[in-house]
BALOBA-1460 file (C-alpha; in Angstrom, 3 decimals):
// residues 54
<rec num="1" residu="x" x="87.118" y="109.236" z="100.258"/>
<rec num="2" residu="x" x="83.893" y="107.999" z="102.059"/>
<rec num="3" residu="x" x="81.445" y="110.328" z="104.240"/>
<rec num="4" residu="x" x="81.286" y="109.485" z="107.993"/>
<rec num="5" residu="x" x="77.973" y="109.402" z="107.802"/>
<rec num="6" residu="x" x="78.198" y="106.238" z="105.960"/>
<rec num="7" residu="x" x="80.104" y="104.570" z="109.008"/>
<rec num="8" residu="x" x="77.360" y="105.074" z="111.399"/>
<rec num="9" residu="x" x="75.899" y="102.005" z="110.036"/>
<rec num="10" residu="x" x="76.631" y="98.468" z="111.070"/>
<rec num="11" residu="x" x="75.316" y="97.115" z="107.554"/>
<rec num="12" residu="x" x="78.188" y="99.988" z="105.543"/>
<rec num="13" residu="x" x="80.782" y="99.340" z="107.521"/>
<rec num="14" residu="x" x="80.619" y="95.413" z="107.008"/>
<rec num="15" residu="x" x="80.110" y="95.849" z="103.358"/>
<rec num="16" residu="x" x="83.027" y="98.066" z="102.490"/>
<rec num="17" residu="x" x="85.516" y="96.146" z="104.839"/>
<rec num="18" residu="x" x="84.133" y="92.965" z="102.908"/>
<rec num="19" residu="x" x="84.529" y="95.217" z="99.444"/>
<rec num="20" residu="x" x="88.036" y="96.136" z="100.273"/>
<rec num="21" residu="x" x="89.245" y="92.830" z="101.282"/>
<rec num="22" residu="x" x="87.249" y="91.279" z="98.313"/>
<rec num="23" residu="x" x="88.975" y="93.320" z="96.260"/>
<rec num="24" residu="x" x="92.607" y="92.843" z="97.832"/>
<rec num="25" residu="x" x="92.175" y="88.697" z="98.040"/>
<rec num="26" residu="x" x="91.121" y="89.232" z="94.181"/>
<rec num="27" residu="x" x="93.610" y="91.358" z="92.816"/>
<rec num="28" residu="x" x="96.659" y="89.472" z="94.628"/>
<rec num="29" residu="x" x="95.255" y="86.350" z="92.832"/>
<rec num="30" residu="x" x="95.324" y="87.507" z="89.538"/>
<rec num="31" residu="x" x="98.604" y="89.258" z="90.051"/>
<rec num="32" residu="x" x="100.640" y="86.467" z="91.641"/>
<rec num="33" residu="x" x="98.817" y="83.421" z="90.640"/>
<rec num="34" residu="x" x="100.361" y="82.880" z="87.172"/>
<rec num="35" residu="x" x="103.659" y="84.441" z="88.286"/>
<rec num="36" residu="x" x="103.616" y="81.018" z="91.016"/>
<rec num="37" residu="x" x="102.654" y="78.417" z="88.075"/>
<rec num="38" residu="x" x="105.329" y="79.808" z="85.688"/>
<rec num="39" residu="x" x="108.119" y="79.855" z="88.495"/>
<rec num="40" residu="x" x="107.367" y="76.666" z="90.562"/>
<rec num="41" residu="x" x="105.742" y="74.483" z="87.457"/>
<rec num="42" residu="x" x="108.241" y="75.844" z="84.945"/>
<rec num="43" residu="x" x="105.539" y="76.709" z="82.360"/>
<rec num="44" residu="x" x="105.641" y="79.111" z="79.956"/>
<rec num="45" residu="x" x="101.901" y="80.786" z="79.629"/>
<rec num="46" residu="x" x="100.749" y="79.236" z="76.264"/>
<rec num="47" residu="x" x="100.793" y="75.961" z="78.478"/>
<rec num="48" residu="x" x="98.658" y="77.760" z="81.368"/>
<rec num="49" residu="x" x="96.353" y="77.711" z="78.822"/>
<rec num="50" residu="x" x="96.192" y="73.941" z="78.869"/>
<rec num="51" residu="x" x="95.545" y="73.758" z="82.805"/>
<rec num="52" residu="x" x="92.294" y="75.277" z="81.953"/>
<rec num="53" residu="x" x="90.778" y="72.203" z="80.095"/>
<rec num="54" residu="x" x="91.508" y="69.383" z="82.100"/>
């Protein structure tokens, strides 16, 4: 939970909605991104590995 106090300022406000949808954009990435390669690339994740050095 966040004081109120905290929202009476333009500058907090901005920064935790960035924070939050920072965090939300970053965490959906890392969740669903290798579940897409495996499913639509058919690749098991030892050959992930091997998108990461080309």
């Amino acid at each position: 939970m966040l004081p109120y106090h905290l929202f009476k300022s333009r500058t907090a406000v901005a920064s935790i909605i960035g924070g939050t949808i920072h965090g939300l954009l970053l965490f959906s990435l890392l969740l669903y991104l290798p579940l897409f390669f495996q499913v639509s690339l058919e690749m098991i994740p030892y050959d992930l590995i091997s998108l990461l050095y080309t």
